[in-house]
C-alpha positions as CSV (number, residue, x, y, z in Angstrom):
1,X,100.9,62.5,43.8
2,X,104.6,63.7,43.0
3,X,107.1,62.0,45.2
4,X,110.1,63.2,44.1
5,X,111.9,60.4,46.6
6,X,111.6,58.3,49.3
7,X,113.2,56.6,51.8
8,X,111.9,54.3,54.7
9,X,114.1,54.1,57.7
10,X,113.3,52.9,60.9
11,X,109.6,53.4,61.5
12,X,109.2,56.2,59.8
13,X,108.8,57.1,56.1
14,X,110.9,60.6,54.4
15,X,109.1,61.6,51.3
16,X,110.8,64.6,48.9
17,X,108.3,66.4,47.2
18,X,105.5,69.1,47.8
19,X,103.4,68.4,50.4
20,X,100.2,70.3,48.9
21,X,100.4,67.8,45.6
22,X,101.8,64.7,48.1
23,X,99.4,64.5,50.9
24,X,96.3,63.9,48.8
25,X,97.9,60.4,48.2
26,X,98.9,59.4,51.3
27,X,95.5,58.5,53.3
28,X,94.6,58.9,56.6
29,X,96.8,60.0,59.7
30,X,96.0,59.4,63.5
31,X,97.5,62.9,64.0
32,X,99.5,66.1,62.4
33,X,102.7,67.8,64.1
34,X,104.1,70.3,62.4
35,X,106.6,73.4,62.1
36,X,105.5,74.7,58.7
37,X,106.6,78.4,57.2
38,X,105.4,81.4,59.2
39,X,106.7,83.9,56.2
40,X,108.7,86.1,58.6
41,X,112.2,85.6,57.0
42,X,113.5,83.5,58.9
43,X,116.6,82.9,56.8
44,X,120.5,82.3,57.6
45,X,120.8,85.7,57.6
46,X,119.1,86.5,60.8
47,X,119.6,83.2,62.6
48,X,122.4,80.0,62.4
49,X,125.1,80.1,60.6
50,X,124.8,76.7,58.7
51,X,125.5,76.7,55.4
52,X,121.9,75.0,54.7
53,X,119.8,77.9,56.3
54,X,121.2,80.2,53.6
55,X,118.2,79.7,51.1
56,X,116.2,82.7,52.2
57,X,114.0,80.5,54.2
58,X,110.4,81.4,55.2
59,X,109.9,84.3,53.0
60,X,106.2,83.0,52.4
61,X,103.4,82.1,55.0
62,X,101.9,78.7,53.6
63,X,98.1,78.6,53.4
64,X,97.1,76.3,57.0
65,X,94.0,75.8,54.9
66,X,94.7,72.3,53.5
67,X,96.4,71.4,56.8
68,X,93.1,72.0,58.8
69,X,90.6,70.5,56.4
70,X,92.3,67.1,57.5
71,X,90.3,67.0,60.3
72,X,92.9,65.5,62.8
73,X,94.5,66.1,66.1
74,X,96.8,68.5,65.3
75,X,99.8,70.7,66.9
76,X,100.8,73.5,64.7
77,X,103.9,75.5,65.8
78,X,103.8,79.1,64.6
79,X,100.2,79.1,65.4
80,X,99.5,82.8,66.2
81,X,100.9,83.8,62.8
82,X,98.0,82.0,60.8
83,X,94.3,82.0,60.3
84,X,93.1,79.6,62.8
85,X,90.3,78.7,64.8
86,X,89.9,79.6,68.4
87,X,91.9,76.9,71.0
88,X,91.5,76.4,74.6
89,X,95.2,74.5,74.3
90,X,98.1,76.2,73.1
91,X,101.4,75.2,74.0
92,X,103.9,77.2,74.7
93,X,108.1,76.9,74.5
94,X,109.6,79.1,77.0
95,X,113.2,79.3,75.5
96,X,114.9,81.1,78.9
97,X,116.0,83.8,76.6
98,X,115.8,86.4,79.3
99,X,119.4,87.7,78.6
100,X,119.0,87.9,74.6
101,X,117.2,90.3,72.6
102,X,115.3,86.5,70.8
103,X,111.4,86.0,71.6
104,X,110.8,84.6,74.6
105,X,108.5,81.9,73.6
106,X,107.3,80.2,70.9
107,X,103.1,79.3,70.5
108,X,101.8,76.3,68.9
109,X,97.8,75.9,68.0
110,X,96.2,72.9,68.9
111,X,92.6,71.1,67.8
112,X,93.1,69.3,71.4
113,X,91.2,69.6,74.4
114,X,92.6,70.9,77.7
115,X,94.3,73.9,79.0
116,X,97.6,75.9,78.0
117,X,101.1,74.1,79.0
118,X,104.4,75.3,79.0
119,X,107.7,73.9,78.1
120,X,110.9,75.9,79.4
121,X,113.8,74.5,77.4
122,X,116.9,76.9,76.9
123,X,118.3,76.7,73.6
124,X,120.3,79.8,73.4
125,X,123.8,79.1,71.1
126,X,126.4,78.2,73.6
127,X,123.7,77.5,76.6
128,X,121.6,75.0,74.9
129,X,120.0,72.4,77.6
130,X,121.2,69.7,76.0
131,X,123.7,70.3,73.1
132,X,122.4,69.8,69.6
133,X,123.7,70.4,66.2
134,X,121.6,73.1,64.3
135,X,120.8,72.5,61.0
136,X,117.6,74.3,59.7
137,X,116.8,78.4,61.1
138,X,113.7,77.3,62.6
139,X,114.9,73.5,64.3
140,X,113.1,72.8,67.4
141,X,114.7,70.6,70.0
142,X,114.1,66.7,70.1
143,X,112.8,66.9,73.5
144,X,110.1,70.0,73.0
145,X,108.5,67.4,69.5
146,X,108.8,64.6,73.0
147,X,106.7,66.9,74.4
148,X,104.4,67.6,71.8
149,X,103.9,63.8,71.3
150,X,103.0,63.0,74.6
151,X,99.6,65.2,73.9
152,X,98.7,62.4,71.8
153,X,99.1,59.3,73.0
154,X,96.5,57.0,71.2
155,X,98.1,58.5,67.7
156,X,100.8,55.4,66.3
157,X,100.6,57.4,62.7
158,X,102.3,60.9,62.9
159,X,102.3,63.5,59.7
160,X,105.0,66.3,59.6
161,X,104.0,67.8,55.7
162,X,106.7,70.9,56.7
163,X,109.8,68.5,57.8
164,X,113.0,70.5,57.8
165,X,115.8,68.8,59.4
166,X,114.0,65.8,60.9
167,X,113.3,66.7,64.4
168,X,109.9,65.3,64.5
169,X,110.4,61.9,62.9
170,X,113.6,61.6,64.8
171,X,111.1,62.2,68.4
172,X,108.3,59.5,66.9
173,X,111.6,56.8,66.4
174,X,112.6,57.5,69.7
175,X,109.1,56.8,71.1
176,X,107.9,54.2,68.7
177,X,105.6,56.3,66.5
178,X,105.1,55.8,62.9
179,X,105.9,59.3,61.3
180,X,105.8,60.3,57.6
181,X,107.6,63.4,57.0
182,X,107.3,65.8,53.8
183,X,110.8,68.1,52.6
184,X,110.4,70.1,49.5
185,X,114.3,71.1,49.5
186,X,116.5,68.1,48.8
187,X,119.3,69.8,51.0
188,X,117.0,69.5,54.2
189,X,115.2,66.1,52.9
190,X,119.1,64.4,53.2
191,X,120.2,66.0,56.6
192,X,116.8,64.4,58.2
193,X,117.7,61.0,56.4
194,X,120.6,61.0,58.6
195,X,119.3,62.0,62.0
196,X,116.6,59.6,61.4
197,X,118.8,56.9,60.6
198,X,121.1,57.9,63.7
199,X,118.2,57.7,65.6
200,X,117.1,54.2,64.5
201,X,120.8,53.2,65.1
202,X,120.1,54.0,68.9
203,X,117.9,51.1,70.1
204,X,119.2,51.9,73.8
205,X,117.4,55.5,73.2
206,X,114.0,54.4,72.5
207,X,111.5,55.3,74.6
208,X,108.5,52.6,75.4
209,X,105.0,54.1,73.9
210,X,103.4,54.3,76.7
211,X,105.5,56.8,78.5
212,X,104.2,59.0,80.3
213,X,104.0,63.1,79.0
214,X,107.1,64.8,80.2
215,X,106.1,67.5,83.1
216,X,103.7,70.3,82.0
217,X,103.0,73.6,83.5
218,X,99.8,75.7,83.3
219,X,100.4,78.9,82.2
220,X,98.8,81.1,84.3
C-alpha cells in the first residue's frame, strides 16, 4: 500500500496516492460513491477555467474492474461509459441545461435495488442553483453526493477511490458519514483538504444521519 499522504479531518480520512495500489490496504467499506475517469477528455480546455483543470484531465477510462470486485453497494457516476452489469436503479442528474449546447443529464450505475430517480439541479456557469466555487472539470454539486447518500442509509463507512475536489467527503461530513477519499494528483488532493476542513468548521451545517432522502422522481 503506497500512501503518498494523509490527512484526517473531521470524520473523514484524505489519502494521496493510487487508488489501484491503495485500496488493497484499506479493508472493508459499508459502501462506494464515486466520480472516477470516463476517458472522454474532459480537460480545462473544454470546460472551467480553473487553473487546476488544466492537466488534460480524463484522457483515459479507468478499468471499473477492481471497483466492482469489492462487492459493495455502490453508485458509480459515469456509469453508461463502462463495462457494467445490468441495473434496475440508475440515477439520473438532470442539469436544466435546456438553453446550452452541454448534455442534459448525467447517469450513475448502481448495485442497488429499486427503480430509476431523478435529480434536477441546474448548474449552468452564472445560473447555478446554489452558487459553488468550481474547482475540478468534472465537480458535482454537494447537494446531488446528499442525494446519492441518502440511497444508502445503513452505510456509516463511505469510499470515494476517484476523489477530485472533495465533493463527496465534504456531503458524508455534512451528514455524519465516515468517508475515505483517494487523489492521485497532489493539486486536487490539497483543494479537498480545504473544503473538507471548511466543512468540519460548519457544525451548524451538519445534517443528523437519519435524515430523510432528499425528494426523488421516477423517471418515466
Amino acid at each position: 500500500m503506497t500512501i503518498l499522504r494523509e490527512e484526517r479531518i473531521g470524520n473523514q480520512r484524505l489519502i494521496l496516492g493510487d487508488c489501484l495500489q491503495v485500496m488493497p490496504g484499506l479493508g472493508r467499506f459499508d459502501a462506494c460513491v464515486t466520480d472516477p475517469p470516463y476517458g472522454i477528455g474532459m480537460d480545462g480546455g473544454k470546460v472551467g477555467k480553473s487553473e487546476y483543470a488544466k492537466k488534460g484531465w480524463d484522457s483515459q477510462a479507468i478499468d471499473a474492474a477492481p471497483l466492482l470486485a469489492a462487492n459493495v453497494p455502490m453508485i458509480m457516476w459515469g456509469g453508461n461509459y463502462f463495462n457494467v452489469p445490468p441495473s434496475d436503479r440508475w440515477l439520473v442528474w438532470d442539469k436544466k441545461n435546456d438553453p446550452t449546447t452541454f448534455a442534459d443529464c448525467e447517469l450513475a450505475w448502481t448495485n442497488i435495488p429499486g427503480a430509476v430517480r431523478v435529480f434536477r439541479w441546474l448548474w449552468s456557469g452564472p445560473y447555478q442553483q446554489v452558487r459553488e466555487k468550481r474547482w475540478h472539470p468534472t465537480q458535482k454539486p454537494v447537494a446531488l453526493m446528499e442525494w446519492c447518500l441518502g440511497f444508502l442509509p445503513d452505510a456509516k463507512t463511505i469510499l470515494d477511490p476517484f476523489m477530485g475536489s472533495g465533493t463527496t467527503l465534504v456531503a458524508c461530513q455534512r451528514m455524519g458519514r465516515q468517508g475515505t477519499g483517494i487523489e492521485l494528483d497532489p493539486d486536487y488532493f490539497e483543494i479537498a483538504c480545504r473544503r473538507v476542513d471548511e466543512a468540519a468548521r460548519q457544525p451548524d451545517l451538519l445534517i443528523p444521519e437519519t435524515r430523510t432522502a432528499p425528494v426523488q422522481e421516477s423517471l418515466l
